[in-house]
C-alpha positions as CSV (number, residue, x, y, z in Angstrom):
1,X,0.0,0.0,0.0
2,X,0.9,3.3,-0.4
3,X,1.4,6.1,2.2
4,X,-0.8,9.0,1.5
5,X,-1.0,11.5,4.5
6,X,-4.0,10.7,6.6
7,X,-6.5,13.3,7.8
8,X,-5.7,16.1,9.5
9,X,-7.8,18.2,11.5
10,X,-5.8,19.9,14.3
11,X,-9.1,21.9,15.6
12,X,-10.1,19.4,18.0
13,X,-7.1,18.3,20.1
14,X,-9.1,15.2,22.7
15,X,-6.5,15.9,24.6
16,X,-5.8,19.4,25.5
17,X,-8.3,20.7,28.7
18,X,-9.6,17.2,29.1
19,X,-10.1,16.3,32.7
20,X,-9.1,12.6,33.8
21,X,-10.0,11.1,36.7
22,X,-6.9,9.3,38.3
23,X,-9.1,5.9,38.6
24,X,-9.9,6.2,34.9
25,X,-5.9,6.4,34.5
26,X,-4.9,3.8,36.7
27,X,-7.5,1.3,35.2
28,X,-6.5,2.4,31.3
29,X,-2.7,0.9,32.9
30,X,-4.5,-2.1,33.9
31,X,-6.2,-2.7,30.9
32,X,-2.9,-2.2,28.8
33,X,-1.6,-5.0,31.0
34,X,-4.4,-7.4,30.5
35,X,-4.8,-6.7,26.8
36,X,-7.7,-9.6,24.9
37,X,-6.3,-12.1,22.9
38,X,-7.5,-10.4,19.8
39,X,-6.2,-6.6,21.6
40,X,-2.7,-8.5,21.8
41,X,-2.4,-9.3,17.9
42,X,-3.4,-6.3,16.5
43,X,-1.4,-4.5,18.8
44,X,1.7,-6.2,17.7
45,X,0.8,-4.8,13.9
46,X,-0.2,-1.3,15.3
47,X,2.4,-0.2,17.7
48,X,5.8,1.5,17.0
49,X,4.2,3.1,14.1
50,X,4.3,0.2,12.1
51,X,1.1,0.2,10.3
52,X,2.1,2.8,7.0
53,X,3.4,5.0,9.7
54,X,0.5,5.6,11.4
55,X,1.0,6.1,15.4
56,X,-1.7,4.9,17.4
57,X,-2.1,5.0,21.6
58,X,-4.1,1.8,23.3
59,X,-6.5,2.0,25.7
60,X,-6.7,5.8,24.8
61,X,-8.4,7.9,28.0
62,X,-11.1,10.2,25.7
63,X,-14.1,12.2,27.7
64,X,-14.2,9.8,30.3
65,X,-14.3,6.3,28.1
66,X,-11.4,4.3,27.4
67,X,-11.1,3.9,23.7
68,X,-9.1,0.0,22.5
69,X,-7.4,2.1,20.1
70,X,-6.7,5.4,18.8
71,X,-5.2,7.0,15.8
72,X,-4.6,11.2,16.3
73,X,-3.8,11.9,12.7
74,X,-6.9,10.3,11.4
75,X,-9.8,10.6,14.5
76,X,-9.6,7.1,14.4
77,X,-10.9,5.1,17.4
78,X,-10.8,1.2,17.3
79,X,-12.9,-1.1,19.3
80,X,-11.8,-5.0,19.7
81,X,-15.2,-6.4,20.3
82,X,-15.4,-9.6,22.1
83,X,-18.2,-11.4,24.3
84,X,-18.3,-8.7,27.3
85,X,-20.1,-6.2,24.5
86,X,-22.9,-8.3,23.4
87,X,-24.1,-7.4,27.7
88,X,-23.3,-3.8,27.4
89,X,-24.7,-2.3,24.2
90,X,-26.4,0.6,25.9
91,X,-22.8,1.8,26.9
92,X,-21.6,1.2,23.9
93,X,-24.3,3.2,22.4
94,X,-23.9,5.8,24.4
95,X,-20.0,6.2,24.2
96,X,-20.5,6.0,20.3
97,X,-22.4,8.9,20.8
98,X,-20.5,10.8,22.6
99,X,-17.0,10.1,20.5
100,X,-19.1,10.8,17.4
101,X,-20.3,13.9,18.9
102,X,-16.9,14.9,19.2
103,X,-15.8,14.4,15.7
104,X,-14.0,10.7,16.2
105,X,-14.7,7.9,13.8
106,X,-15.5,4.9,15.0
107,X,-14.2,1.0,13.8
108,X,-15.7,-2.1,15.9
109,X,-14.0,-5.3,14.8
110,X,-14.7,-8.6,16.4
111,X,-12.2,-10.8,18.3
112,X,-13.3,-13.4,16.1
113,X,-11.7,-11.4,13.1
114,X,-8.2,-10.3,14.5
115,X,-7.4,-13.8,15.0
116,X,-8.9,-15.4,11.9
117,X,-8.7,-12.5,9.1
118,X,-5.9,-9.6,10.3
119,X,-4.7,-8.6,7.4
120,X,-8.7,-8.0,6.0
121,X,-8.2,-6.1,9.6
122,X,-5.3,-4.4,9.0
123,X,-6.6,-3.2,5.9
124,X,-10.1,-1.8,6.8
125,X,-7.6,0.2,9.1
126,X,-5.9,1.7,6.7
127,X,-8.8,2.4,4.9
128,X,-10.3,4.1,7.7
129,X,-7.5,5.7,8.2
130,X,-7.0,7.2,5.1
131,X,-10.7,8.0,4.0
132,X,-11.7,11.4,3.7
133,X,-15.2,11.9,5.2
């Protein structure tokens, strides 16, 4: 693939003046720790910018909701579904909202899908990434 420049849109910075409660931060560690299975792999292909030089954080602190994964340069948040969201889609709903409110996009890929398909994965990332919207 080739490397275009991914969106840019500087206006919104999630992180400047955002308020984060020190349980939020000390639970985003924890959760970096005990990463899924399926959180694991794809990390491996996202971190140290080695996805077409794209830099993504995990377990990303934004308005309160701890995002899987999250790409700066293209407003790109990534959720590693596995069983535990099939019990909470009315807070999954209502985060959507709120990071959509806020001008994030939004990618929900099953467990199932990391493990049996990444580089279909890897690809609807950089896709994503890369789309203009």
């Amino acid at each position: 693939m080739n490397n275009p420049t991914p969106r840019k849109d500087h206006t919104n910075n999630i992180v400047i003046g955002q308020t984060i409660n020190p349980t939020k931060i000390q639970l985003a560690k924890e959760l970096r720790r005990q990463m899924t299975p399926g959180e694991k792999i794809l990390w491996q292909h996202l971190r140290g910018i080695r996805l077409n030089g794209l830099h993504f954080r995990r377990q990303k602190i934004i308005d309160g909701f701890i995002a899987d994964f999250y790409c700066h340069a293209a407003r790109l948040v990534i959720e590693v579904d596995g069983k535990i969201h099939e019990q909470q889609t009315e807070y999954d709903t209502e985060r959507d909202k709120v990071l959509l409110a806020r001008g994030l996009r939004l990618l929900r890929i099953k467990n199932e899908e990391v493990k049996q398909e990444l580089d279909h994965v890897l690809m609807l990332i950089c896709q994503a990434c890369f789309e203009e919207t």
